[in-house]
GUDO-219491 format. One record per residue (C-alpha): x, y, z; residue number from 1; residue in one letter. Coordinates in steps of 0.1 Angstrom, whole numbers. Example, Ala and Ser with C-alpha at 12.3 -4.5 7.8 and 13.67 -1.06 7.14 Angstrom:
{east = 123&north = -45&up = 78&seq = 1&type = A}
{east = 137&north = -11&up = 71&seq = 2&type = S}
***
This chain:
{east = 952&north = 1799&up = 573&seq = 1&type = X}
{east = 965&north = 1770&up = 593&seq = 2&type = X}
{east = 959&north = 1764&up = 626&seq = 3&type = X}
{east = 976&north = 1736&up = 649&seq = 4&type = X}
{east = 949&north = 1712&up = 662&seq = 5&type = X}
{east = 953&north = 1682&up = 687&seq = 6&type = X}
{east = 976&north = 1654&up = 677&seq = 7&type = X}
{east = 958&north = 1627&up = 656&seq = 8&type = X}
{east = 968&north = 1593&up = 670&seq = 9&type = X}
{east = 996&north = 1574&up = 655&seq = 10&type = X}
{east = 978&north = 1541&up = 652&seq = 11&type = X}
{east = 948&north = 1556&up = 638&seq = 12&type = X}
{east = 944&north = 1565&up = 598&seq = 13&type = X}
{east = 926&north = 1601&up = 602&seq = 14&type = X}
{east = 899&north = 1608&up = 587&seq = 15&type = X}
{east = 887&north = 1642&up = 592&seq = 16&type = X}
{east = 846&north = 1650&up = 590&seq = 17&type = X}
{east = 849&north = 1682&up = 563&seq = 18&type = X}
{east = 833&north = 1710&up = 582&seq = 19&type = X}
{east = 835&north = 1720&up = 547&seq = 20&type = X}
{east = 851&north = 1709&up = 519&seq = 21&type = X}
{east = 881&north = 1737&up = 515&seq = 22&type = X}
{east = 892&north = 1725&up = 555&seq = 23&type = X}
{east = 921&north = 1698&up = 549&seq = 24&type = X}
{east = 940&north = 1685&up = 575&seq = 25&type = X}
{east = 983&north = 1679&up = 575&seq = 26&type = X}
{east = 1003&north = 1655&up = 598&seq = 27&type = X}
{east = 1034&north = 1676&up = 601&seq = 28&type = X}
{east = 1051&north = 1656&up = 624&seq = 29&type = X}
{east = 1047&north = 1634&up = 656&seq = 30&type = X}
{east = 1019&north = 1646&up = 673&seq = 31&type = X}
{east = 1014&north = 1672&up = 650&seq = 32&type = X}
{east = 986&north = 1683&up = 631&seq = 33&type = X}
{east = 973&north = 1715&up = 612&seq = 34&type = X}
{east = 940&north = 1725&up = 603&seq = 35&type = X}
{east = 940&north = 1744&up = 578&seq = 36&type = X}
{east = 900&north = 1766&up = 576&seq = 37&type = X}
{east = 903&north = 1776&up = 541&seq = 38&type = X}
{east = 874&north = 1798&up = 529&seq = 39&type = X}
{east = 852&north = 1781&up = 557&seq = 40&type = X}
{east = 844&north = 1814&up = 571&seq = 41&type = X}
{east = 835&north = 1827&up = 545&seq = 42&type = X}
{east = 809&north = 1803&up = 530&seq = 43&type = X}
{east = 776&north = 1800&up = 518&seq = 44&type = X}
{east = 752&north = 1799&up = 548&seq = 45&type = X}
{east = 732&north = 1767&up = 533&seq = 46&type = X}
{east = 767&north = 1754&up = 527&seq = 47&type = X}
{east = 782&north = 1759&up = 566&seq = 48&type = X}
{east = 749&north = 1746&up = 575&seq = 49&type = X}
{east = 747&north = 1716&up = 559&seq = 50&type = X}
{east = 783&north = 1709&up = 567&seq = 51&type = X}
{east = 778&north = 1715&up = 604&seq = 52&type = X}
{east = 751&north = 1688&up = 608&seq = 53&type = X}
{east = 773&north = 1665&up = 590&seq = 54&type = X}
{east = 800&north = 1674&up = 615&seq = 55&type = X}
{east = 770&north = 1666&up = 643&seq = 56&type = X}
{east = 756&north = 1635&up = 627&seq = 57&type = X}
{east = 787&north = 1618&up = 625&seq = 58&type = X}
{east = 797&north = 1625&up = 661&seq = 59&type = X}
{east = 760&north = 1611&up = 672&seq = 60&type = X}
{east = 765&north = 1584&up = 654&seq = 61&type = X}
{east = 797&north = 1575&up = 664&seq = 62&type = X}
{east = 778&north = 1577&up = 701&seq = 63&type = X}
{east = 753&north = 1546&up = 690&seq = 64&type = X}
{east = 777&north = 1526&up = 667&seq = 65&type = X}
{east = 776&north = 1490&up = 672&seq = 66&type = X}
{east = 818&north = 1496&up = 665&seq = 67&type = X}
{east = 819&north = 1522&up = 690&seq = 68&type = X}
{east = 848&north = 1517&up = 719&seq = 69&type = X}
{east = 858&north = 1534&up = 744&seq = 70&type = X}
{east = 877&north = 1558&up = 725&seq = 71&type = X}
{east = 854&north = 1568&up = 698&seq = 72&type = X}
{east = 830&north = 1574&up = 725&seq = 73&type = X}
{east = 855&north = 1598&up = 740&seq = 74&type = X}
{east = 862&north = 1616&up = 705&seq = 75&type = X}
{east = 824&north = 1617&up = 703&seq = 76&type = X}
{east = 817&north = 1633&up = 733&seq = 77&type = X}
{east = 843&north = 1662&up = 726&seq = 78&type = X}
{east = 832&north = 1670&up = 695&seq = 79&type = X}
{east = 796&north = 1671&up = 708&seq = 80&type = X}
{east = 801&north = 1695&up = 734&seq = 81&type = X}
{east = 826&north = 1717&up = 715&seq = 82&type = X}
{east = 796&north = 1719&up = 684&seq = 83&type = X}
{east = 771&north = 1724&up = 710&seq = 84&type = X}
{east = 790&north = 1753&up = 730&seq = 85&type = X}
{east = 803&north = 1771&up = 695&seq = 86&type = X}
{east = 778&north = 1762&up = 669&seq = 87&type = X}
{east = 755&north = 1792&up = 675&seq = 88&type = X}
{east = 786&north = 1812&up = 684&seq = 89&type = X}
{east = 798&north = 1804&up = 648&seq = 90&type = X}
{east = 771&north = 1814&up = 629&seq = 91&type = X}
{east = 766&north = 1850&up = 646&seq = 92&type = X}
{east = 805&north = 1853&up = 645&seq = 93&type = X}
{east = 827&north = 1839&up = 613&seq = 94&type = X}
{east = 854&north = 1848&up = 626&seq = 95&type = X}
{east = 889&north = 1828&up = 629&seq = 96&type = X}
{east = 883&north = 1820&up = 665&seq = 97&type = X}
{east = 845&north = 1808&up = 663&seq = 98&type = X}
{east = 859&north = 1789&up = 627&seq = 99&type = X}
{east = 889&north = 1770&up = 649&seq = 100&type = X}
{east = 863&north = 1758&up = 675&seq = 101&type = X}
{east = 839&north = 1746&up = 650&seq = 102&type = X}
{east = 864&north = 1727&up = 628&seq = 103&type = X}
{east = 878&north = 1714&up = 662&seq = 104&type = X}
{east = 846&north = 1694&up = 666&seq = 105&type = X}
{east = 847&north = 1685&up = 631&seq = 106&type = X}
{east = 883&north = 1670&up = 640&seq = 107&type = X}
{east = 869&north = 1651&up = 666&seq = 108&type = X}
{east = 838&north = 1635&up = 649&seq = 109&type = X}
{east = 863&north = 1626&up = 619&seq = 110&type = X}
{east = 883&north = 1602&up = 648&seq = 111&type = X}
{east = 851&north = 1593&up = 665&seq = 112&type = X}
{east = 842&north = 1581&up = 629&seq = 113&type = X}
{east = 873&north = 1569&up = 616&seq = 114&type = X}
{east = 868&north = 1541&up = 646&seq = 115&type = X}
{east = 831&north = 1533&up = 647&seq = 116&type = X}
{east = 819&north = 1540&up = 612&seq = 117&type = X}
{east = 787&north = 1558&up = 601&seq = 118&type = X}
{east = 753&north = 1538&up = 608&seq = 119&type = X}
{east = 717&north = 1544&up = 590&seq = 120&type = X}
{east = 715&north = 1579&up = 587&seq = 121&type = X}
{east = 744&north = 1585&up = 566&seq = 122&type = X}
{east = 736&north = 1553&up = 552&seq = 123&type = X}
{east = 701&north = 1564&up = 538&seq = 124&type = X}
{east = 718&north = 1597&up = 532&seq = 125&type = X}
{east = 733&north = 1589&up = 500&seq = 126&type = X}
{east = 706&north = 1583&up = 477&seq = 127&type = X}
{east = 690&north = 1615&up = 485&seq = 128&type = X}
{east = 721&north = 1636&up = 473&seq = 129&type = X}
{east = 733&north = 1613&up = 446&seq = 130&type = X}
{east = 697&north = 1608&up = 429&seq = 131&type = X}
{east = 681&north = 1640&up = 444&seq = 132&type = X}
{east = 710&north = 1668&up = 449&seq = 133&type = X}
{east = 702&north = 1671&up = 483&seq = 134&type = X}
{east = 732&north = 1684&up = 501&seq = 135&type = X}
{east = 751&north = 1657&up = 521&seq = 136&type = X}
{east = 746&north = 1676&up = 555&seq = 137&type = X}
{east = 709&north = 1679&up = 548&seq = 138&type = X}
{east = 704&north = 1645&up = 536&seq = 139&type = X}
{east = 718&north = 1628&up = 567&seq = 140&type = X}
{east = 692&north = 1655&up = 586&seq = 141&type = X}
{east = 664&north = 1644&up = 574&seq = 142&type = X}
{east = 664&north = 1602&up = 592&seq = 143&type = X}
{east = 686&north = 1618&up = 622&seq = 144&type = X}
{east = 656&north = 1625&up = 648&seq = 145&type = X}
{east = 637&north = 1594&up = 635&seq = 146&type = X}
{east = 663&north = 1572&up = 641&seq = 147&type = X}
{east = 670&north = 1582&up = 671&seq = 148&type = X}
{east = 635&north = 1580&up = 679&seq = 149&type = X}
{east = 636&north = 1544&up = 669&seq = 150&type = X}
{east = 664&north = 1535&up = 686&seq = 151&type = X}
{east = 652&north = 1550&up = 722&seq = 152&type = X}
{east = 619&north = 1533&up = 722&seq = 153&type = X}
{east = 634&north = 1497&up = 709&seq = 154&type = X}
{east = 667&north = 1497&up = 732&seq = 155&type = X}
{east = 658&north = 1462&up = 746&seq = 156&type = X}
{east = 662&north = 1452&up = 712&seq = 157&type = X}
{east = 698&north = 1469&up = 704&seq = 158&type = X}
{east = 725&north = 1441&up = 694&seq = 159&type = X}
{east = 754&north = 1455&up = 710&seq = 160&type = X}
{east = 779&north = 1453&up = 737&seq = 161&type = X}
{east = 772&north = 1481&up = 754&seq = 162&type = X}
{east = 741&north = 1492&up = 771&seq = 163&type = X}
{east = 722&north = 1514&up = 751&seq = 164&type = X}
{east = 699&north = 1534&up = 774&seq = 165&type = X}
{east = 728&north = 1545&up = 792&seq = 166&type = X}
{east = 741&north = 1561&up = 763&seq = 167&type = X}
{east = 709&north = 1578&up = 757&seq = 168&type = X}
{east = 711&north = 1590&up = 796&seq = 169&type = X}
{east = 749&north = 1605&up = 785&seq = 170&type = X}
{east = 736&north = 1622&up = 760&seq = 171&type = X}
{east = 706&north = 1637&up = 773&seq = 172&type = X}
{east = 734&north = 1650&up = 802&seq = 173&type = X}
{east = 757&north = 1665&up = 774&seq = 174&type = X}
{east = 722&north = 1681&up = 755&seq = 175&type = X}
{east = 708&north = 1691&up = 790&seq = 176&type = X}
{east = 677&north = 1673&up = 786&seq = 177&type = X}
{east = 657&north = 1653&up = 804&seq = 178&type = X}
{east = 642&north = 1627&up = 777&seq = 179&type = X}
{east = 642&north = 1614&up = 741&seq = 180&type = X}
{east = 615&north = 1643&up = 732&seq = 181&type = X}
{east = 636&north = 1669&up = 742&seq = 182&type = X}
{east = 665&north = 1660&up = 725&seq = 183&type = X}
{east = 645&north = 1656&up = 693&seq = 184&type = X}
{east = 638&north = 1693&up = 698&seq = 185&type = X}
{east = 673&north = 1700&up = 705&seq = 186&type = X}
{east = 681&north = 1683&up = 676&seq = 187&type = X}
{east = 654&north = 1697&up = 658&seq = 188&type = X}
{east = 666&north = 1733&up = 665&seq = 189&type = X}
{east = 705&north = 1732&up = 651&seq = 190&type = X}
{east = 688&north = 1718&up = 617&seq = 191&type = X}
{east = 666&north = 1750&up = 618&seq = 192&type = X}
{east = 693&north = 1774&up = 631&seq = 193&type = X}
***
């Protein structure tokens, strides 16, 4: 089934985050794009799951990238609060609807990341799938909070050009939390759900 999704941008070589790996994107034209959700809705729990947080990692990351701009910060902030609003709603409810909204975020990570690149939790993810079969979704899970974590506490340290506690303070707005500990719970919960 395809579905039309918002216009990738002309100057920019998509890359879409693979909510799974049966979603595939088409330019079909200026301004133009189809999402196609394949057997998505379909899938092995483990398999949405793992391809979810992938979807989520990548639009975090995107957040804290040293590359980040403007516009990758406004990609990631959409695909955020679309995941947040319609990840629980997808996994009660595979249907089409619940499957467009999910795969929208996935869309917008995919541009967020396309611009900024991954940072260390993808990074450290690969070793653990290629030597240990851990899924890729999973893999990037398991540094996520830590890293986070990390980052927080050492801001004064950060080596970029933007100020980095006040990306933490937009991102405990979108979570709707007051502090680092509470998004690690928040965080904590979509890997368990």
């Amino acid at each position: 089934k395809l579905i039309e999704s918002p216009p990738a941008t002309p100057n920019s070589r998509y890359r879409p985050s693979n909510l799974t790996s049966d979603n595939q994107c088409f330019e079909i034209g200026p301004g133009k794009t189809l999402m196609g959700l394949g057997r998505s809705i379909n899938k092995n729990i483990k398999i949405i799951r793992s391809s979810a947080f992938d979807c989520f990692a990548q639009a975090l990351e995107s957040f804290f990238s040293a590359k980040s701009t403007e516009t990758s910060l406004s990609y990631s902030k959409k695909s955020l609060l679309i995941f947040l609003d319609n990840y629980q709603k997808f996994l009660k409810n595979k249907n089409l609807e619940n499957g467009y909204r999910l795969s929208l975020a996935s869309f917008y990570s995919g541009k967020a990341i396309n611009i900024s690149k991954t940072t260390a939790p993808h990074a450290i993810s690969y070793p653990f799938t290629s030597h240990f079969g851990i899924p890729h979704g999973h893999a990037v899970s398991l540094t996520t909070n830590n890293i986070l974590d990390f980052n927080y506490k050492n801001y004064k340290k950060a080596v970029v050009n933007f100020n980095l506690l006040n990306r933490y303070n937009s991102l405990f707005k979108i979570f709707d939390v007051k502090n680092i500990d509470e998004l690690i719970f928040k965080v904590k919960k979509i890997k368990s759900d």
